[in-house]
Structure formats: structure tokens, C-alpha cells
Residue, then its C-alpha position, 0 to 999 in steps of 0.5 A: x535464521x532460527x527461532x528462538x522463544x522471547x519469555x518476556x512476551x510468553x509463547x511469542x518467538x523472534x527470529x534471530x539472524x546468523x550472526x546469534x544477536x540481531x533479533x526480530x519479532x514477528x510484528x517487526x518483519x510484517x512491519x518491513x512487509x508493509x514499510x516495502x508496499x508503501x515505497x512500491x506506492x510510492x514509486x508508481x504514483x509518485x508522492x502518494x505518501x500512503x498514510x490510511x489503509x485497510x489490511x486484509x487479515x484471515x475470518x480466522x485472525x484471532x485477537x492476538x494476530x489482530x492486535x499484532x497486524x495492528x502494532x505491524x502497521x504502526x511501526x511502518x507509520x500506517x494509520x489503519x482505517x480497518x481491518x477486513x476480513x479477507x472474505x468480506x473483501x472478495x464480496x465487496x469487490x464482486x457487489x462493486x465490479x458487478x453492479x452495473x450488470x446484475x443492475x435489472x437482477x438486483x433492482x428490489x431484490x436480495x442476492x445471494x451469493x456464496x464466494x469460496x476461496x480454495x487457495x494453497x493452504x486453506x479453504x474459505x467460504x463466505x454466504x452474501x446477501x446484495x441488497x438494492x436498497x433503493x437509494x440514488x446516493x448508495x450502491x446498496x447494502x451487503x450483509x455478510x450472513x455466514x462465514x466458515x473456513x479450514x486453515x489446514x487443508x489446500x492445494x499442498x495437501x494434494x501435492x503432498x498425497x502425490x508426492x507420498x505416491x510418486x515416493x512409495x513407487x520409487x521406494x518399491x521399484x528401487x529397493x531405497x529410502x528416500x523420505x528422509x532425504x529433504x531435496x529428493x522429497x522437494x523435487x518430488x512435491x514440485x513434480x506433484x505441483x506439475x502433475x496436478x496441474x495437468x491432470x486439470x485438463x487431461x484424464x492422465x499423465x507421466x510423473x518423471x523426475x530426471x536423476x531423483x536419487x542416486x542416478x535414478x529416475x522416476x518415470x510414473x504414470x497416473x490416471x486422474x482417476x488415481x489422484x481423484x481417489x487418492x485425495x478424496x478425504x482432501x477434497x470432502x474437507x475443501x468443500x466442508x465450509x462451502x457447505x457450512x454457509x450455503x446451508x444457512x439459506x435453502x439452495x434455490x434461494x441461492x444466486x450463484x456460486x463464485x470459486x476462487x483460488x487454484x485449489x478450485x480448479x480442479x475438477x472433481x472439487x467443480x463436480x462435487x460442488x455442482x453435485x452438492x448445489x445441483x447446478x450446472x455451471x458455477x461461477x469463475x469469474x474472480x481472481x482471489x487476490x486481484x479480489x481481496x486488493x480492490x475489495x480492501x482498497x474500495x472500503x479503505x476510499x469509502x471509510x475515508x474523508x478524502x474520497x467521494x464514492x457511492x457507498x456499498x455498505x456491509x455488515x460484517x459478523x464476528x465468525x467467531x465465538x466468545x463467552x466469559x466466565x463470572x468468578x464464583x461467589x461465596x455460595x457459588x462452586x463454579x463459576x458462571x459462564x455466559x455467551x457474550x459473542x456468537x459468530x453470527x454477531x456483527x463487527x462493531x456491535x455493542x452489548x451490556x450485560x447484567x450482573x447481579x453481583x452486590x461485591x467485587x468479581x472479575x470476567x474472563x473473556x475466552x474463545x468458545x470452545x469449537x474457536x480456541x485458535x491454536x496458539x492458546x492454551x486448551x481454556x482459551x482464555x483472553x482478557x480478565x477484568x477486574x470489577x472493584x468499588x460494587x459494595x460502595x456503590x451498591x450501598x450508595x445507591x441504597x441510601x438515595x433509594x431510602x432517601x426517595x422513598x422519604x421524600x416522596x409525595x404523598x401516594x407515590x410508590x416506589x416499585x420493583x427496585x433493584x440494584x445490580x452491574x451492567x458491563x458494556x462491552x465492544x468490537x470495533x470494526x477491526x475485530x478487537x474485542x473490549x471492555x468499555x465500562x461498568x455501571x452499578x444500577x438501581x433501577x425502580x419504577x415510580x408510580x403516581x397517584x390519580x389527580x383530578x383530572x389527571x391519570x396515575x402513570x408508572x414511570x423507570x427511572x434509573x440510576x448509574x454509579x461508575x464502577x472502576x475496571x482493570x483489565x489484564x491481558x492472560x493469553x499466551x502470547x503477550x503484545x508489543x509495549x509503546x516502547x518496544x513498538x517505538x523500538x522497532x521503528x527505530x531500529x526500521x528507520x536505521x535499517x532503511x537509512x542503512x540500505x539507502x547507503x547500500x543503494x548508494x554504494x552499488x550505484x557508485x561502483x555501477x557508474x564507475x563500472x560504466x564509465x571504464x567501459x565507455x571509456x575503455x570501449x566506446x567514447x574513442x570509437x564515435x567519429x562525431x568525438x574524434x576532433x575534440x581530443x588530442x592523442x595526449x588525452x586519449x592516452x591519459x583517459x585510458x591510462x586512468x580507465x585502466x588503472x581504475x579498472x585494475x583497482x576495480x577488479x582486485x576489489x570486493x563489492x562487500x570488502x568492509x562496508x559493515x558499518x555505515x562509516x565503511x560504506x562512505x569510505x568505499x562510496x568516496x573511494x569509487x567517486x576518487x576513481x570516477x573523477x579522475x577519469x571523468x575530469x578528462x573525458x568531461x572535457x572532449x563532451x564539454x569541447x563538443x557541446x561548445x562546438x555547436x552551441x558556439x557555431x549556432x551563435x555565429x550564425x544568430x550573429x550573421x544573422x542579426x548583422x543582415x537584419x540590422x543593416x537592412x534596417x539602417x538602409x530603412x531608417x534612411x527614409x524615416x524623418x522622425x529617425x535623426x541622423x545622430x540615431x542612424x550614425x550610432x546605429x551604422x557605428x554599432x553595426x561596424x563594431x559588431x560586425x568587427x568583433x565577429x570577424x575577429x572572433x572567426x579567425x581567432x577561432x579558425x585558428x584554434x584546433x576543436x581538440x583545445x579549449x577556445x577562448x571565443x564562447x558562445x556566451x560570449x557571441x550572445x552577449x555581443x549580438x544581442x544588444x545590436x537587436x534591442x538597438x534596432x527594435x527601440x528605433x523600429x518602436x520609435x512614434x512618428x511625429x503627428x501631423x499638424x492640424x489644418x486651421x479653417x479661414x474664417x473660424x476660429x477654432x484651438x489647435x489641438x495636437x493629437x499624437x498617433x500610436x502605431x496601431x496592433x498591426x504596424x507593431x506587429x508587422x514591426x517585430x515581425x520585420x526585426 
């Protein structure tokens, strides 16, 4: 895989696979990133169907990388609730996971904690404060006071100053060069990985590679002391954030320091910070990715209408700078440049500025300076807008002004009148940064006269015209239109459904490769199979096994399964090849099935005959049971129990390997009207007894009939 630039979309790069034409955007691979976790949902809960998430993203993302997180999630048919810088997640998920501990500590009181993440390849620090704000329906309150980071210096930076080391050693000891030897040099940073490690826990260690080049081994002992020296410089730049947002707030103000990451772990980078904090111990009781999970996932159920949770609340800053620049005017030389957003500000803040400007102009939004992200040009420019329709607007506010100063009732003043433009700006909760609208304003205060009885007041009256706005994207790199963005889920809808045929035609070949040696190995080894095929299908089974192995082997698992239509055609092949063994080895398990579901039925069978006949013998002494009822019965019987014995000789008569013509189907459907006969007669109501008629009253007969009560139908069905 290379990269290559894609013009359209300015300093934006694909990724072109080997074939020289499949092309794939960035947005497009983080796409199959995020498609991938929601089937991984999808298969530990089952039916989950994730459509609202939180992505957690770098303090660091600038708006391009945001913009392009977003259009990831819209090609995998997520819909983003938000996304969360990955420092504020870690403090949420501390705030909620230790809430119920720090319960007495936080009651009316502000914690501050301080949270730094030392990962591989950066170093991130976050100032808390945990409020208590006292309410029964909310867990409290976290406001997010300061966040600073180095997105170039971690854990591979360390590495990298042993390897340099191990290398220089190797170098001197051997009299070769070896930097320019790409694994030589790999193996030498996977050994420094492993010598870091164990330098955590020991004072020193030998650094020995096996063969590292030219036969020739590295066999190196380093002290901690060497390392530690070593990488000072590394070390001063991992703990630099920590003390750009612990320095916000005096150090006994301080609740704890919470470290994260691997980087963390190792002791002189613990030992300046205690240094640094003058504390003793210092908190680990987080797990930076397990913490950034949780924390995401419980602001995703809190900004969710299908969750109830008690909230915790955040206010999240900006972390980071934007100004604009004011295009000059006739008299103006430079343009004027103004803050619009200091890091401290707040994610989904608002803000208006006034603009004294009677004519046209346009803003440019850009990064301050000390926050240009790499992939933008030394201005840092991001947005321009067009401002038009000021003149015109301005003039009309003119006219309403004169024509209120007109009308006005005797004594009324018109005060300080002005006209200028306010702009209203937003970042959402995600980060993105827009221009919502612009207003030509006349703002004036009016003044009323004293009356009788009444005082004179002064009151701002304000009036808006709309302004139009353009805006025009004018970073380096260009966004993903509608249309490509539809492209590339398509093109991802194509790719799944391509590798679901893939999925489908590596199980085909797998249960044909089972089945041969089940067959082949297995199915003619089980005493329990060995009466239920003749030697004539054992034959013909294996015959096909063999043969379907035969064609098996001399079969490649990629022999033209380019397209999709060449997959069903191999997927066919090998479902041809697994019938054709199948259709005889079904049939011994089929025979086998039978068998016992067969013998289970005779024994119903047998029985139903004895409880029949013992309810025959019953009905004898039953009066309200005719003898036409117990004559059909006894015939039933007769027949049934005929049949069964037909039905066992013909049986005993036919070898298990061959098909029977005696079912248990058969047997069931038999057997079971025999049942039903009995229980309608066991149900049957007995006669009501007459009523006696007293000698010398006259009264009206009166016949009452008697249902069998619970119990005699109970005991009835339980006799049957």
C-alpha cells in the first residue's frame, strides 16, 4: 500500500492498494474502523443495532480531523451524539466510578484532580474540578479548568534513545554499520521495548539480541542510571503538560494526581512529578483505555433520550486558540485581527462581535499562533466569510432612524444612535467551529420627557436587518462532499457484502473438509452407527470422500474467486461435493434417528394397549357406559393391538441397515386415537340420581345433573 496526494481535495492523501486503481481516503478507512466495532456489538449483544455513539478524539483534533471523524461515522451509519475529548472522558469516568468513595470528600466541596496520560506517542494532561452541587437528581458537576498536551513525545521516544544506544555499542564493538539496515534496527527497538520494561523494576539489565547482524550478537549491559540519563531531555517534555495545567491552581488546592499510560510507569518520570508536586504517593488507579471507554460510553447514555442516568454534568473548554482577521478598509493598511476563542473558553459557547463596518468586508477564521496544527500552512488559516448587503442595510436603518426622529412625540429624544454589524459565532459540543449569522444593527437609546406624575425614563431600543454570509472552506486540506461521502458507503455497503461471500465460501470449503474426515476417519469407527449401513454404502461413502478429497487438495482456496460471481461458482462446486457425500451418510444418521424414535413409539404403543384394556375391564361395572360403547371399545382395541403386531414382525424382519416401512409416525398416529377413545369414555357424566317424593307434600320434581367434580377429573386423567 502507498500514498499518493488527492488534488481535488488539496494536501489530502488515499491510500492506493497494489493493484495501482483501489483507492481509499482516510475518512474511508477509519469508516471500516468504526463499521467493524458496531458488528463487534452487535455480536456480544446480539441485536443491539448501535446507531448513537460518542467518538473520543485527541484535545489536540483540529477542525479539519473533526470534520473528518464526523464524515468516518456517517459512511459507517453512525449518528454522533458528540465528540469527546479523550481527557475530559478519563475525568468523567473517574468522577463516576469513584463517586460513592470520594462521597464524604466531596460533599460541598471542589476536587481537583489533575489526570495525565503518558502513552506511546504522546503526553496529555488534564486539570478537573468535581463539584457537589448538592442536588439529589445529579452526581455533581465537572469543570474541565485546563488541558495541555505533546503529541510528539512518548514511551517510542525512549525506545528509540536505547536502540541508538544499543546500535552505537554494536557499531563500536564490530566495526559495521547497521542503521541503515531497516530489521537489524526493528529488532533493536523491540529489545529496547523489553529492556525499558525491566529496567521499571530493577536497577539494570543485559540488552541481548541473538544474531543481529551478520551472525553477530548484542550482548549489552545498562544500568538504570544510564537510561535515566540518557533520556532526561524525553522525560522534562512528558511531564511539561502536567505542569502547564497543575500550574492553573496553587499545589495544596490539589486533590490528587491520577497517572495513565505506560509511559507512567516508569520511575524517574513518578519521581519528578512527586519532585514537582512535593507528594509522596501519587495515584494509579486508572487504566487510560478501559477509562477513555466508560468515560465516552456514560456521556453517550447521558446526551441520550433512551437512558435514564444520574447526570455528572461537564463543561468542557475549547484547548485551543482562534482569532480572525477583519479584511482592511480603504483607509486601513493591515487588516484588523481580533481573539474570537482562548483555550480556556467553553465547547458549545456562543459569542457576537461587533463590527463597525458601513460597506462590505469579509472574516477569516484561523488558529493563534502557538495552535497552528501541523497539517496547515504557517498562517493557519481555516474559514473565510463573506460579509455582503451592509451598504443597504445600513442605509435602511438610516432612513427608519430619520423617520423616528420625525415621528416622535413632542419631547422625545433620540440618544447615542448607531449603526454597525454583529456576527454571531458557535462551537458546537464536538468542537466545530461556525458562523451562524450576521446582523446590521442601529442601536439608539430613546429618552421620554417627565409627565405629570409621571418620571422621564431612557429606554435601548435596537433594531436588526439580516445580512447574507458565504462562507468558504480555505484550509489545505479539503472535506469529503454529500456525494463522495455516499460514494464511499457504498463502495463500504459493496466491500461487506463482498467479504460475506468470502465468509460464505471459507465455510463451504471448511464443512466439506469436516465432513471428508468424519467420513474418511470417524463416522465407520462408532459401534453405536455399525448396524445401520450395509458394506455397500460404507463403500460407496468413502469412495466419494476420497474423490471429494482428491479434488479438494488439487484445489486452491483463491483459484478465481476474484469477483462475486466467481465465488458462487466455487461456493456450488463445494456444496455439489458435499452433497454427494452427504446423500449417503445422511441416511445411516437418518436410519439410526428412526431407530430409537421407532422403538420409543412401540413401547407408547404397548403401553396404551395395557391402560386400555384395564379401562375396559372398568367400564364393565359402569351402568351409564352402554354395551355398544364397550363393544367399539374392545373392537379398537383388538385392531390396534393387531396392527402392532404386524407391525413387529414386519419390522423384525427388516435389517436396521435398510429403510423401514414401519414409521413411528406411523406407530403414533395409530396409538393415539386408542387414547382419546378412552378418555371421552373415562369424561363420560353419570346419570343423576332421582329425587325422592315425600307422601304427603306435593312438591316438583326437580332433575339436577351432577358434574364430576376437580378431583374425580383429575384422578380420571391421572388413571388414563
Amino acid at each position: 500500500m502507498k500514498m499518493v496526494r488527492n488534488k481535488e481535495r488539496g494536501s489530502s492523501v488515499e491510500y492506493v492498494l497494489p493493484d495501482g486503481t483501489t483507492r481509499y481516503a482516510a475518512e474511508e478507512l477509519v469508516g471500516m474502523i468504526l463499521r467493524y466495532v458496531k458488528k463487534l456489538s452487535d455480536m456480544v449483544v446480539p441485536g443491539t443495532n448501535v446507531k448513537d455513539v460518542v467518538i473520543a478524539v485527541p484535545p489536540w483534533y483540529s477542525h479539519v480531523q473533526r470534520e473528518a471523524m464526523l464524515d468516518a461515522a456517517k459512511i459507517a451509519e453512525f449518528n454522533v451524539l458528540s465528540l469527546m475529548h479523550s481527557t475530559s472522558a478519563i475525568a468523567l469516568h473517574y468522577g463516576v466510578s469513584n463517586y460513592r468513595g470520594m462521597k464524604d470528600e466531596w460533599k460541598n466541596k471542589t476536587l481537583n484532580v489533575v489526570f495525565a496520560d503518558m502513552g506511546a506517542s504522546s503526553s496529555k494532561a488534564v486539570l478537573a474540578s468535581f463539584i457537589d452541587t448538592g442536588k439529589t437528581t445529579e452526581i455533581g458537576k465537572i469543570i474541565i479548568r485546563g488541558v495541555a498536551w505533546n503529541k510528539n513525545v512518548g514511551g517510542i521516544d525512549m525506545d528509540a534513545i536505547l536502540a541508538e544506544r544499543f546500535a552505537s555499542e554494536f557499531e563500536a564493538k564490530h566495526k559495521l554499520s547497521i542503521r541503515d539496515n531497516v530489521r537489524t534496527m526493528t529488532r533493536l527497538v523491540q529489545q529496547a521495548t523489553k529492556v525499558k520494561e525491566i529496567l521499571s523494576a530493577n536497577s539494570d539489565t543485559m540488552a541481548i539480541v541473538e544474531s543481529l547482524h551478520e551472525d553477530l550478537d548484542l550482548r549489552m549491559k545498562i544500568t538504570r542510571k544510564d537510561f535515566e540519563e540518557a533520556a532526561a531531555g524525553i522525560f522534562e517534555k512528558m511531564i511539561e503538560p502536567v505542569k502547564q495545567v497543575a500550574s492553573l491552581l496553587p499545589n495544596e488546592e490539589i486533590y490528587s494526581i491520577e497517572l495513565l499510560g505506560g509511559s507512567s510507569r516508569v520511575p524517574k518520570v513518578q519521581e519528578m512529578l512527586k519532585a514537582h508536586f512535593k507528594r509522596e504517593n501519587l495515584g494509579h488507579s486508572l487504566n487510560s483505555d478501559e477509562s477513555i471507554c466508560m468515560g465516552s460510553a456514560f456521556h453517550a447514555a447521558d446526551l441520550s433520550p433512551f437512558f435514564g442516568v444520574k447526570s455528572l454534568s461537564m463543561d468542557d473548554v475549547f484547548g485551543q486558540g482562534i482569532e480572525f482577521a477583519l479584511s482592511k478598509t480603504k483607509d486601513q493598511e493591515t487588516e484588523t485581527i481580533m481573539t474570537l476563542l482562548k483555550p480556556s473558553d467553553l465547547l458549545k459557547a456562543k459569542k457576537t462581535v461587533a463590527i463597525p463596518r458601513e460597506d462590505d468586508f469579509s472574516i477569516t477564521l484561523r488558529y493563534a499562533k502557538d495552535y497552528i496544527p501541523e497539517s496547515f500552512n504557517s498562517i493557519g488559516n481555516l474559514l473565510r466569510v463573506d460579509v455582503t448587503g451592509v451598504k443597504a442595510a445600513i442605509e435602511e436603518l438610516n432612513v427608519k432612524l430619520e423617520e423616528e426622529k420625525k415621528n416622535a412625540a413632542e419631547g422625545v429624544e433620540i440618544l447615542n444612535a448607531k449603526t454597525r454589524v454583529k456576527v454571531n459565532f458557535s462551537v458546537s459540543q464536538s468542537g466545530i467551529i461556525s458562523v451562524d449569522s450576521a446582523q446590521a444593527v442601529l442601536e439608539r437609546v430613546v429618552k421620554t420627557p417627565e409627565t405629570k406624575g409621571k418620571k422621564g425614563k431612557k429606554d435601548k431600543k435596537t433594531t436588526k436587518v439580516d445580512l447574507k454570509l458565504q462562507s468558504h472552506l480555505i484550509t489545505e486540506l479539503k472535506p469529503m462532499t454529500p456525494e463522495a461521502i455516499q460514494a464511499a458507503f457504498s463502495k463500504l455497503m459493496s466491500i461487506e457484502k463482498f467479504e460475506k461471500k468470502k465468509n460464505d465460501l471459507s465455510k463451504a470449503r471448511n464443512d466439506l473438509e469436516s465432513l471428508i474426515f468424519n467420513t474418511k476417519y470417524q463416522l465407520f469407527t462408532e459401534e453405536d452407527l455399525k448396524s445401520f449401513y450395509s458394506e455397500n454404502l460404507k463403500k460407496g461413502a468413502l469412495d466419494a470422500a476420497e474423490h471429494a478429497d482428491d479434488w479438494l487438495q488439487s484445489k486452491s482456496e483463491d483459484d478465481n474467486v476474484q469477483t462475486e460471481s466467481d465465488i458462487e461458482h466455487a461456493i456450488n462446486e463445494y456444496k455439489s461435493q458435499i452433497k454427494n457425500i452427504d446423500d449417503l451418510v445422511s441416511s445411516i444418521y437418518k436410519r439410526q434417528k428412526e431407530h430409537f424414535a421407532r422403538k420409543k413409539s412401540f413401547d407408547q404403543c404397548k403401553t396404551i394397549l395395557a391402560q386400555s384394556k384395564n379401562a375396559l375391564t372398568e367400564f364393565a361395572n359402569m351402568d351409564h357406559i352402554t354395551e355398544e360403547e364397550r363393544a367399539k371399545l374392545s373392537s379398537s382395541i383388538l385392531q390396534v393391538e393387531s396392527l402392532i403386531e404386524d407391525k413387529t414382525k414386519e419390522q423384525e424382519a427388516i435389517p436396521l441397515y435398510e429403510e423401514s416401512t414401519v414409521s413411528s409416525k406411523l406407530l403414533d398416529e395409530t396409538c393415539t386415537p386408542l387414547t382419546l377413545e378412552v378418555y371421552k369414555l373415562k369424561l363420560k357424566p353419570k346419570p343423576p340420581k332421582p329425587t325422592a317424593t315425600p307422601t304427603n307434600t306435593t312438591t316438583t320434581n326437580e332433575t339436577k345433573i351432577e358434574e364430576p367434580t376437580q378431583q374425580e377429573e383429575a384422578k380420571q386423567k391421572s388413571d388414563l
